[in-house]
N, C-alpha and C positions, 0 to 999 in steps of 0.2 A: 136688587140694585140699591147701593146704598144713598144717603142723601149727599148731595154735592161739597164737599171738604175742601173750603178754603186754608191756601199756601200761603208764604210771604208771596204775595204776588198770584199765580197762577188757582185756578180755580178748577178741580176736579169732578167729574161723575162718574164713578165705576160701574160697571154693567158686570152681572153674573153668566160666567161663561154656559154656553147650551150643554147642558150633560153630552151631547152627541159629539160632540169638539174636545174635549177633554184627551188631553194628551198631545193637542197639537194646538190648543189657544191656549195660553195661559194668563191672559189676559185682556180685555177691553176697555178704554177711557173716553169719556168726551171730554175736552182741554179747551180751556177757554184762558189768556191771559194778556192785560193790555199793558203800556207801559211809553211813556212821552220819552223816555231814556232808549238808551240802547241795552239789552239784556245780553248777556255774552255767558253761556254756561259750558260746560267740561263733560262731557258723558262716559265716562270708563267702562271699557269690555265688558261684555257679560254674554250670556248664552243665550236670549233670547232674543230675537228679531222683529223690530219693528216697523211696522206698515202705518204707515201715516196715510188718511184721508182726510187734505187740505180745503177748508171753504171757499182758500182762495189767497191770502196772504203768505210770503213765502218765507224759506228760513236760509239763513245764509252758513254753509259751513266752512266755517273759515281755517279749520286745521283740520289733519287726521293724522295718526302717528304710523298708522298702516291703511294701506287700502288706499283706494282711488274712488273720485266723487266732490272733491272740493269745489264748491260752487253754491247758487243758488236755486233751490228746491221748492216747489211747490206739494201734491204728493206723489211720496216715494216706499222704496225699500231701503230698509239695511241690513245687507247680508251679514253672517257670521263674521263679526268685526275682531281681531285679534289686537286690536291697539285702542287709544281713547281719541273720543272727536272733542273738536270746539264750534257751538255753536253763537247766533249771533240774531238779532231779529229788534225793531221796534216798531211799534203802533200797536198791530193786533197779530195774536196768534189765536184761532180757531178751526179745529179739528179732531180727529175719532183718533185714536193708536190701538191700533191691534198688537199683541205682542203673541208671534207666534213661538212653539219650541222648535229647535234644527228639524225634528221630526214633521212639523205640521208645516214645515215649507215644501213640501216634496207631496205633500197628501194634500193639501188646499192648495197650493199657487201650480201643480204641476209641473217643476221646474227642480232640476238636482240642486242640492245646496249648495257645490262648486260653485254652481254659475252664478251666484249669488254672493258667496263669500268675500270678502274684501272689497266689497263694490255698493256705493251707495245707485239706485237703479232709480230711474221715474217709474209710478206705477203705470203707467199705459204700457211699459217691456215687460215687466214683469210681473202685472196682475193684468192685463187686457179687461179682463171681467168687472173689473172696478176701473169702467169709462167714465167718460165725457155723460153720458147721458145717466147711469147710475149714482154718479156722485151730483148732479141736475136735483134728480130727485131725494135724495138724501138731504140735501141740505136747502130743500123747499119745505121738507118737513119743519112744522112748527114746534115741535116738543124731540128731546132725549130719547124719551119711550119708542117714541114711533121712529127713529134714527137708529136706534139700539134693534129693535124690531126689523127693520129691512139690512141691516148688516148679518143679525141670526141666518136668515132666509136664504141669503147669499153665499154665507158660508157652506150654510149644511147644504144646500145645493154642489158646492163642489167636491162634497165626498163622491160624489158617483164620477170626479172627472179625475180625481186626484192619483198619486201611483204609493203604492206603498214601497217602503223601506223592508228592506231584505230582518225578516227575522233577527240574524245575528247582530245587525246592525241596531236595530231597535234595544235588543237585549243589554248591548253594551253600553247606548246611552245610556239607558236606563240605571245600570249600575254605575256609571260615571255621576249621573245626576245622586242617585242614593245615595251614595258614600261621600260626596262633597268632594268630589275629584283624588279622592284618596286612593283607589283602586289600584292596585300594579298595573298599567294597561297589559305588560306581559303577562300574566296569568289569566285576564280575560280574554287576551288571545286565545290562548293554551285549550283554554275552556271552551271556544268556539268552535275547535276540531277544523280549523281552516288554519294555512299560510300563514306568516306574518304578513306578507306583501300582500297575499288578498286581501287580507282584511283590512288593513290599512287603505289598500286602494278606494274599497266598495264603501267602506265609512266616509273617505274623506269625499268620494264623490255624492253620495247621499246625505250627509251632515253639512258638508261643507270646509271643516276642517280636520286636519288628522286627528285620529286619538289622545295622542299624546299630549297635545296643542290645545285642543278640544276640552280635557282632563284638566290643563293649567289653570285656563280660566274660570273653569267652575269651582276649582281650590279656592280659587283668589275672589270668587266672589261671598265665599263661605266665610275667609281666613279675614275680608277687610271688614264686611258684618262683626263679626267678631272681635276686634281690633274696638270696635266703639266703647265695649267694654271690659275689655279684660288686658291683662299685660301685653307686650307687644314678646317677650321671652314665649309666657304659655299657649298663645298661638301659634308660633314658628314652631314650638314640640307638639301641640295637640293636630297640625296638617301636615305632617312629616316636611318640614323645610327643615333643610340643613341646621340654620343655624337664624339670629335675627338677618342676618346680613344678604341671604338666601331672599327670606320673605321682603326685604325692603326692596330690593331689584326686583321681586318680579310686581309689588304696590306699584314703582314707580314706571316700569314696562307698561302695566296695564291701566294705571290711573294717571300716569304723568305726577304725579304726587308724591312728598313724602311722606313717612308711616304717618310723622307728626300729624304734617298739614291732614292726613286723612282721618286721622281720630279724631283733630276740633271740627269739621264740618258735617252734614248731611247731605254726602255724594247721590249725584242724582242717578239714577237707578229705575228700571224698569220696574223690581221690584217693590219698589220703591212708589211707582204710581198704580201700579193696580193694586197697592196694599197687600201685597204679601208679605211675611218673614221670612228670611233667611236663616233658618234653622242650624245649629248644628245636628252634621248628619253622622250617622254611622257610618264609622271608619271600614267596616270588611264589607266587599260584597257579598250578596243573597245565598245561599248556600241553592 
């Protein structure tokens, strides 16, 4: 766990995910941040889902560009979101963000990603297990450690209730995540020895979103990382976009933003708070 890294504003503690989770958490935060103003931030698509468990103070979301959920939240889900949200809060925010991958919503919350998808959820539908009385004791605790510690518990507890994801389905995020959404999806079809329709179907109901769709966002979350420094020409050729013109529609689809406006800021990002990098990845899938 690293030591707590202060933001303009917001105040972070990452927690090291449990080797036994891996692959379906890819991150954990404690979040703390106060503020006599009103805080009004923009969050842009991306591939991983988060799980907010609230102290108590709630958040207001006051846009989404896709998807349904506008409203005020205590904690929640947010399913595989294909558009960007705006959020909104003053006094105090206080709470944990789990950031699961499409794959560990279907293994820990026991729920297809469909039902998830486009929909911001209260957690009592859509995690039961993280009640009234759990989150009691989570946040009686006095320290991180020991908050950090009964969430472990919790989790790895739901591997024995969770359902797995169909092989093929796992196999092909997996390549979509590798390659930075650069993969033909038609060839990973090909490669799966199934349908197009099947496959399509059985993904989008255990991920959440089609392939295809699925594939975009993970471009875009590779191509706008990369946008922070490099031309905005040799990323549109290094993530097969057409052309710049290509790349700016889908920045401003999924970020609500232009290239500009996204190269001067530090979009907020999941990756972003559990400290990851967004690498660039390789372009071919796995042989």
């Amino acid at each position: 766990m690293d030591a707590a890294s202060t933001m303009t504003g917001p105040v972070l503690l990452r927690h090291a995910v449990h080797p036994l989770l891996d692959g379906f958490v890819a991150g954990i935060v404690g979040f703390r941040e106060r503020s006599g103003d009103v805080v009004t931030r923009r969050q842009q698509a991306g591939s991983l889902i988060p799980v907010i468990l609230s102290s108590g103070p709630r958040l207001e979301v006051t846009a989404l560009s896709e998807g349904t959920g506008v409203g005020t939240h205590g904690s929640f889900v947010a399913g595989f979101m294909p558009g960007h949200a705006t959020t909104a809060f003053s006094g105090e925010q206080l709470c944990v963000q789990i950031y699961l991958t499409p794959l560990g919503v279907q293994r820990l919350l026991a729920l297809p990603g469909r039902e998830l998808a486009h929909r911001i959820v209260d957690l009592a539908d859509a995690a039961p297990f993280f009640g009234e009385r759990f989150l009691d004791e989570l946040w009686s605790c006095d320290t991180w450690e020991g908050r950090f510690a009964q969430l472990d518990r919790a989790l790895i507890a739901r591997l024995d209730h969770g359902v797995d994801s169909e092989p093929f389905v796992v196999w092909m995020w997996e390549q979509i995540r590798r390659t930075g959404g650069r993969a033909r999806i038609a060839d990973l079809v090909e490669r799966t020895g199934w349908s197009q329709r099947h496959v399509t179907s059985l993904f989008t109901e255990q991920v959440g979103l089609g392939p295809k769709l699925a594939s975009r966002i993970v471009r875009f979350e590779h191509a706008s990382s990369a946008l922070r420094s490099s031309p905005t020409a040799s990323v549109a050729a290094e993530f097969g976009y057409a052309d710049q013109s290509h790349l700016a529609r889908e920045v401003r689809w999924f970020s609500g933003r232009t290239v500009t406006e996204l190269k001067r800021i530090a979009p907020v990002t999941p990756q972003a708070a559990i400290g990851i990098r967004v690498d660039r990845a390789a372009p071919h899938p796995a042989t």
